[in-house]
N, CA, C and O atoms as CSV, one atom per row, in Angstrom:
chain,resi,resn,atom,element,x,y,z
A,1,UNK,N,N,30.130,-9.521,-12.705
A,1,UNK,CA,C,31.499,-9.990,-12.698
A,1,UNK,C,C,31.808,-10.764,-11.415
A,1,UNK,O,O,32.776,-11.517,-11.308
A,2,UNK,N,N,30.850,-10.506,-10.377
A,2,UNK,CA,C,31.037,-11.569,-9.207
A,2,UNK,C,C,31.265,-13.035,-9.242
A,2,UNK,O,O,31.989,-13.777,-8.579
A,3,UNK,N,N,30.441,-13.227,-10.199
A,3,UNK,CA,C,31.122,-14.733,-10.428
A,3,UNK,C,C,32.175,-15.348,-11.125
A,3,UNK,O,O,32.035,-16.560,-11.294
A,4,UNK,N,N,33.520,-14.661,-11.716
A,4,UNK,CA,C,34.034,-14.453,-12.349
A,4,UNK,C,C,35.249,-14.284,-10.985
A,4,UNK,O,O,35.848,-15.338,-10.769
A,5,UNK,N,N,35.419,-13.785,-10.604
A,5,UNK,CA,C,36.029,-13.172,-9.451
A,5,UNK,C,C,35.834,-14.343,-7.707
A,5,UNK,O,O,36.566,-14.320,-6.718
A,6,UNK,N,N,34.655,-15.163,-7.948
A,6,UNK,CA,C,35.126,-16.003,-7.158
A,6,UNK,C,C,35.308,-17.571,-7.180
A,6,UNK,O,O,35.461,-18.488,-6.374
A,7,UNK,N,N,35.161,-17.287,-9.179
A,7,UNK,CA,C,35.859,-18.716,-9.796
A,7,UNK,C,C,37.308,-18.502,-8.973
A,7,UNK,O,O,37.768,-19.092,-7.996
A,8,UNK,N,N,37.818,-17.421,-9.780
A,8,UNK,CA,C,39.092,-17.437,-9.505
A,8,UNK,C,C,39.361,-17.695,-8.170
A,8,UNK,O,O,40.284,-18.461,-7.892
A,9,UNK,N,N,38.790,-17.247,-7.423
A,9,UNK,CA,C,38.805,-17.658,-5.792
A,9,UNK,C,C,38.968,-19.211,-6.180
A,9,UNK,O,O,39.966,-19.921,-6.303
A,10,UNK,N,N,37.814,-19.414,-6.302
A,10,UNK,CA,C,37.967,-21.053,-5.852
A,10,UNK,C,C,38.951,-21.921,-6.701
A,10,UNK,O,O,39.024,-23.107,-6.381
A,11,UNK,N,N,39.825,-21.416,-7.891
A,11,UNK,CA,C,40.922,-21.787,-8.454
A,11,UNK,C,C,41.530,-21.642,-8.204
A,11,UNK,O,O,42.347,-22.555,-8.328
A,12,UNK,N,N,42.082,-20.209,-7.434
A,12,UNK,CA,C,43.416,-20.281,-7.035
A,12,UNK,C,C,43.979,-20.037,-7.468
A,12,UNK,O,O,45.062,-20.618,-7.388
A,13,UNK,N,N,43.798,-18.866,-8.414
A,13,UNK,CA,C,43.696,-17.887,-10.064
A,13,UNK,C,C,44.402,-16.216,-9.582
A,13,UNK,O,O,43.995,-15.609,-8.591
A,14,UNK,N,N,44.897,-15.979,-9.999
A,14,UNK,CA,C,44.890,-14.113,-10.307
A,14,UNK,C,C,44.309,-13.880,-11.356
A,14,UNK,O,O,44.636,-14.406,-12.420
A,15,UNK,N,N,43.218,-12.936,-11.208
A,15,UNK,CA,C,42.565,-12.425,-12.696
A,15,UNK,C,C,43.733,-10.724,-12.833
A,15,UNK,O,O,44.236,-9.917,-12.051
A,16,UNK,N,N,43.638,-11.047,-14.944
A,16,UNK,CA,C,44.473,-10.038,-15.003
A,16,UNK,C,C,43.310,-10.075,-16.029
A,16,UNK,O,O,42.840,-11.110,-16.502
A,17,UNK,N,N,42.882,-8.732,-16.328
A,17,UNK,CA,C,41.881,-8.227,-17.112
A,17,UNK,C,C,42.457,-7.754,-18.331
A,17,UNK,O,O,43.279,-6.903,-17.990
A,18,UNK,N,N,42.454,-7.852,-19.450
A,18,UNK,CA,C,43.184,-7.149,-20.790
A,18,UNK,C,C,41.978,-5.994,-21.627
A,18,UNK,O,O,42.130,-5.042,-22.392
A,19,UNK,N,N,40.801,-6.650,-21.026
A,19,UNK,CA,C,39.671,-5.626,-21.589
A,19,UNK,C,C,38.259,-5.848,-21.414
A,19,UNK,O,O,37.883,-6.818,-20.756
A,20,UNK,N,N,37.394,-5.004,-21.965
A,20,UNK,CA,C,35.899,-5.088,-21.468
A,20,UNK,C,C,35.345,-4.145,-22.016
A,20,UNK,O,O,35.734,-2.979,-22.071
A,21,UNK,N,N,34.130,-4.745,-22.577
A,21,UNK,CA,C,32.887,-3.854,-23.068
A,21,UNK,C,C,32.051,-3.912,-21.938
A,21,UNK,O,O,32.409,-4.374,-20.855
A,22,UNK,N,N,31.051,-3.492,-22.158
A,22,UNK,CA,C,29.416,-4.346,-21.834
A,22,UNK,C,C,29.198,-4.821,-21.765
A,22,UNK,O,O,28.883,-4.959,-20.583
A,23,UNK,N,N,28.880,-5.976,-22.577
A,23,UNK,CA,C,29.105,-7.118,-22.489
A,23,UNK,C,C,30.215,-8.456,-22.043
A,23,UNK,O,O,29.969,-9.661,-22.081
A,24,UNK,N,N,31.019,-8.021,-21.776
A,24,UNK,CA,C,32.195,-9.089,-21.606
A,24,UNK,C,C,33.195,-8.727,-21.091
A,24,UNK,O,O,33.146,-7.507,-20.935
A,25,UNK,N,N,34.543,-9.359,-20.561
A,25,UNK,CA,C,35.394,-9.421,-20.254
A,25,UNK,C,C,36.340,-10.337,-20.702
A,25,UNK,O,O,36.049,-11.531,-20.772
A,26,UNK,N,N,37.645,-9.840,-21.070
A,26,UNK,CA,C,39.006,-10.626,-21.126
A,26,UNK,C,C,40.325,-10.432,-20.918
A,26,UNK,O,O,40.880,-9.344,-20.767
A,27,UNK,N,N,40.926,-11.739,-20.912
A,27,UNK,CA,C,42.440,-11.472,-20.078
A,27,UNK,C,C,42.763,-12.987,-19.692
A,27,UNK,O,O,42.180,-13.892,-20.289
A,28,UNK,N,N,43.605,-13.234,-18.786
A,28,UNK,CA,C,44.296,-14.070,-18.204
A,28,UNK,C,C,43.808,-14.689,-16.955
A,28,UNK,O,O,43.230,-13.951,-16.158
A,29,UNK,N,N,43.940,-15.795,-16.704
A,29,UNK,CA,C,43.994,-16.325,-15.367
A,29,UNK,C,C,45.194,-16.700,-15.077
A,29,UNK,O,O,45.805,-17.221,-16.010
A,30,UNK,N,N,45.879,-16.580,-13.820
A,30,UNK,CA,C,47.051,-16.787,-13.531
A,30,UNK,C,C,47.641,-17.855,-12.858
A,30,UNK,O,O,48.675,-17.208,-12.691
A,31,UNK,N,N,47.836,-18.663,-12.452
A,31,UNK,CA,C,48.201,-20.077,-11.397
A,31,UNK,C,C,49.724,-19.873,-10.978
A,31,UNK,O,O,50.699,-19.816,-11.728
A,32,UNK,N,N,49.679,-19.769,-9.454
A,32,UNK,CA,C,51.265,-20.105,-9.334
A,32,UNK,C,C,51.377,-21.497,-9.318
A,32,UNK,O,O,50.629,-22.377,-8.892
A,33,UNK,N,N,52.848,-21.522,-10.065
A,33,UNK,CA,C,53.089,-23.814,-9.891
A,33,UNK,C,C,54.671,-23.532,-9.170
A,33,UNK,O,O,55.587,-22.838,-9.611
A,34,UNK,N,N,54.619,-24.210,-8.116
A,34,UNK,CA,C,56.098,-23.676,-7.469
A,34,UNK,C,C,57.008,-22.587,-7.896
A,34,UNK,O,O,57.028,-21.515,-7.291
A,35,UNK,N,N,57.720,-22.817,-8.862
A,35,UNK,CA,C,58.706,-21.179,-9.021
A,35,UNK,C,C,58.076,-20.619,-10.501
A,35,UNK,O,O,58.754,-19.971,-11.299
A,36,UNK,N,N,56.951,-20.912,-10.672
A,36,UNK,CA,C,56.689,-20.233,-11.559
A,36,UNK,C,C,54.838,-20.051,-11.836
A,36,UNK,O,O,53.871,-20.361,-11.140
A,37,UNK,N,N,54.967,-19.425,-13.142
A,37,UNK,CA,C,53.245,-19.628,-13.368
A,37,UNK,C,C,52.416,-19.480,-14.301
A,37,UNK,O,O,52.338,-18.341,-14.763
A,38,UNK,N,N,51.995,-19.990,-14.582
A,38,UNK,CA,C,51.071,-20.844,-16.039
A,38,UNK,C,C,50.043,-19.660,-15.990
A,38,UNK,O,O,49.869,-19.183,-14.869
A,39,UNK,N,N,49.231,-19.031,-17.178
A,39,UNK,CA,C,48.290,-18.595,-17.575
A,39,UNK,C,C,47.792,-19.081,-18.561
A,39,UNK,O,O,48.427,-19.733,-19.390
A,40,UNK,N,N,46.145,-18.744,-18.635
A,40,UNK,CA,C,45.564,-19.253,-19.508
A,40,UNK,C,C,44.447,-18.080,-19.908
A,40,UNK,O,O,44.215,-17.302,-18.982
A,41,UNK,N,N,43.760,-17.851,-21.083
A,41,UNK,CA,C,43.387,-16.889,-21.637
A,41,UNK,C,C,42.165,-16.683,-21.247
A,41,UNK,O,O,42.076,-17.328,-20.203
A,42,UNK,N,N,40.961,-16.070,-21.492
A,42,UNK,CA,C,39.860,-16.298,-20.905
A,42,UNK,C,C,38.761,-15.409,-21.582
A,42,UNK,O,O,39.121,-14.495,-22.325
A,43,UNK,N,N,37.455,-15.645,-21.354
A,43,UNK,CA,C,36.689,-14.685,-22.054
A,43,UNK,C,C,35.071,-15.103,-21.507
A,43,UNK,O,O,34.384,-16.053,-21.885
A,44,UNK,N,N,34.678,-13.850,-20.304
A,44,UNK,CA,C,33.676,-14.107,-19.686
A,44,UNK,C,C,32.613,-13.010,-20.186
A,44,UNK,O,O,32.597,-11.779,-20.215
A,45,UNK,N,N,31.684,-14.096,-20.586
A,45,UNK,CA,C,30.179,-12.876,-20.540
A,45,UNK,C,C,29.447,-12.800,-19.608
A,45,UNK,O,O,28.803,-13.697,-19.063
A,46,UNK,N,N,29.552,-10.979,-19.218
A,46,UNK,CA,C,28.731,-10.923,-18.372
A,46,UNK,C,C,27.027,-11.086,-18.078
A,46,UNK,O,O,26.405,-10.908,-17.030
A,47,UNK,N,N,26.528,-11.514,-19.495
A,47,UNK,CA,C,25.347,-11.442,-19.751
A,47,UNK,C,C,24.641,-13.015,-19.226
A,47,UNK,O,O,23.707,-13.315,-18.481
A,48,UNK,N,N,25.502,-13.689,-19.939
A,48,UNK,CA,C,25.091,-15.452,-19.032
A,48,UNK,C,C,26.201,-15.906,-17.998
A,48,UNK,O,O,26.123,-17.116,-17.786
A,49,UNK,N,N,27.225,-15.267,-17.288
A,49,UNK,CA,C,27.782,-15.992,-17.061
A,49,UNK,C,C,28.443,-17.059,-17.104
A,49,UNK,O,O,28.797,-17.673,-16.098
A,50,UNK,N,N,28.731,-17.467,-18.511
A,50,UNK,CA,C,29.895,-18.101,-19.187
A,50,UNK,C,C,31.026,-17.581,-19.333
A,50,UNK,O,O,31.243,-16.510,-19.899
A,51,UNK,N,N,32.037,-18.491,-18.704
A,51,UNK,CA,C,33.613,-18.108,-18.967
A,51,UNK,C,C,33.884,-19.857,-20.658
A,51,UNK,O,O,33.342,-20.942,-20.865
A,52,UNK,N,N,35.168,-18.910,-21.435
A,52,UNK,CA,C,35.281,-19.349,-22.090
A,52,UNK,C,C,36.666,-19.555,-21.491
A,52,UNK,O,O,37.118,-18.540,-20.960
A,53,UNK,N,N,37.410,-20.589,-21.457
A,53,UNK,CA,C,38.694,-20.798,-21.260
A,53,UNK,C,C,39.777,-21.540,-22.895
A,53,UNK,O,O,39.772,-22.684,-23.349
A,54,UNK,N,N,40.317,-20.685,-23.217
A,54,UNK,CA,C,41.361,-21.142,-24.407
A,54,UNK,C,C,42.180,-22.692,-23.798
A,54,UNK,O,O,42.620,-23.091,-22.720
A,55,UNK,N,N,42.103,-23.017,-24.664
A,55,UNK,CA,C,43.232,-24.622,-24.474
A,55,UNK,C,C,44.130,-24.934,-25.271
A,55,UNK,O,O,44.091,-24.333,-26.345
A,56,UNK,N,N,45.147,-25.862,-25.093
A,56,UNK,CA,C,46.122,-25.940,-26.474
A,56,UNK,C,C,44.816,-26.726,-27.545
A,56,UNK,O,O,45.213,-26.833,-28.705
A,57,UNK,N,N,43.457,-27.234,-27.323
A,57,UNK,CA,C,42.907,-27.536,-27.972
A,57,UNK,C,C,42.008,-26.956,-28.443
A,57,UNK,O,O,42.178,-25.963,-29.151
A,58,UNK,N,N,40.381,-27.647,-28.038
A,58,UNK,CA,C,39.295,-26.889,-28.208
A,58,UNK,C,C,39.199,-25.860,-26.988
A,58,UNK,O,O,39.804,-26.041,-25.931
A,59,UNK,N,N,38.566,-25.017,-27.187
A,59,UNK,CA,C,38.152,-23.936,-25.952
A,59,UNK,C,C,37.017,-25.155,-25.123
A,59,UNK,O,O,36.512,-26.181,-25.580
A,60,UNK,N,N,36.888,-24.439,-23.574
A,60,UNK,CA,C,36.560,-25.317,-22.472
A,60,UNK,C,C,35.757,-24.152,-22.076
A,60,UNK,O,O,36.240,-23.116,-21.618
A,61,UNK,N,N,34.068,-24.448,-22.343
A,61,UNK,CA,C,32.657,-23.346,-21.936
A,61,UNK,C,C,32.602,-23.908,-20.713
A,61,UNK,O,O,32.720,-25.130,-20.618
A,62,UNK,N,N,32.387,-22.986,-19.410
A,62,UNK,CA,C,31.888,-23.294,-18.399
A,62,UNK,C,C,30.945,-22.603,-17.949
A,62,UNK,O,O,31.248,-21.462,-17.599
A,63,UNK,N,N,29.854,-22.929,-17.838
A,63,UNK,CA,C,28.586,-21.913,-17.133
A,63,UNK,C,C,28.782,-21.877,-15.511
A,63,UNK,O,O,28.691,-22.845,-14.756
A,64,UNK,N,N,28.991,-20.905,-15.261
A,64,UNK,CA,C,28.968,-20.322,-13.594
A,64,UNK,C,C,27.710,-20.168,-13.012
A,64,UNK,O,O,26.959,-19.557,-13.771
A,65,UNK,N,N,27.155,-20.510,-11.879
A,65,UNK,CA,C,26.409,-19.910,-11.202
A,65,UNK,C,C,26.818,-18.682,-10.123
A,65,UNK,O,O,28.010,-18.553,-9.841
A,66,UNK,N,N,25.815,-17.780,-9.520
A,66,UNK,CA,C,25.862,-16.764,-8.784
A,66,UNK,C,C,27.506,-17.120,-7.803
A,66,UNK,O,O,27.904,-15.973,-7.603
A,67,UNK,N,N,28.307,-17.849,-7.308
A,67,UNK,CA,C,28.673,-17.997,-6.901
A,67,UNK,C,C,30.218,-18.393,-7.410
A,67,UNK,O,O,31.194,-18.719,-6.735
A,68,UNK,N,N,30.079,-18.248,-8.782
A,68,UNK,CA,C,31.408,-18.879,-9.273
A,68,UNK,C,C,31.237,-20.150,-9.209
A,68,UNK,O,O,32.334,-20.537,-8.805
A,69,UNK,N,N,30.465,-21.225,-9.365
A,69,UNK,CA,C,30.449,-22.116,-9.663
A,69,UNK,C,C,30.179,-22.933,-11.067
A,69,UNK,O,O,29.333,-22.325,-11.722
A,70,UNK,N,N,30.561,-23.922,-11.618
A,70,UNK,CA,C,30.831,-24.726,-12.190
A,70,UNK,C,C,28.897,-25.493,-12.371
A,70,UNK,O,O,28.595,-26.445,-11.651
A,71,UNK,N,N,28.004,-24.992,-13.225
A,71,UNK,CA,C,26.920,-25.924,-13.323
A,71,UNK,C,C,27.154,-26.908,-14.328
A,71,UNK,O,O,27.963,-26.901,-15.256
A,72,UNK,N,N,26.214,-27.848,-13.948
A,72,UNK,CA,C,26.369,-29.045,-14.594
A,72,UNK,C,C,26.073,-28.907,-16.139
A,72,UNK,O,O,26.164,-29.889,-16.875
């Protein structure tokens, strides 16, 4: 879950957790925007390190490395 935890770091995120197996995790990411704050849904496996992010569209796969990063 470390990398998961310093996406949000580097977003600038509150993680709010809604649940978790073994495999996975889900819940919210949080953003403050001046007087208020946007969330967005989320769904990370801990097995590859993919976060799934919900959109008003298609969902947005991001593969993380060890670090919370964004691979190509």
């Amino acid at each position: 879950m470390k990398p998961l935890v310093y996406y949000c770091r580097w977003q600038g995120a509150v993680l709010r957790l809604r649940g978790r197996d073994e495999t996975a995790v889900w819940g919210q990411l949080v953003f403050a925007e001046e007087n208020s704050e946007r969330s967005q849904e989320f769904h990370f496996d801990l097995r590859t390190n993919i976060i799934t992010l919900q959109t008003a569209g298609e969902p947005t796969i991001i593969k993380l490395d060890d670090m919370g990063v964004a691979k190509a």
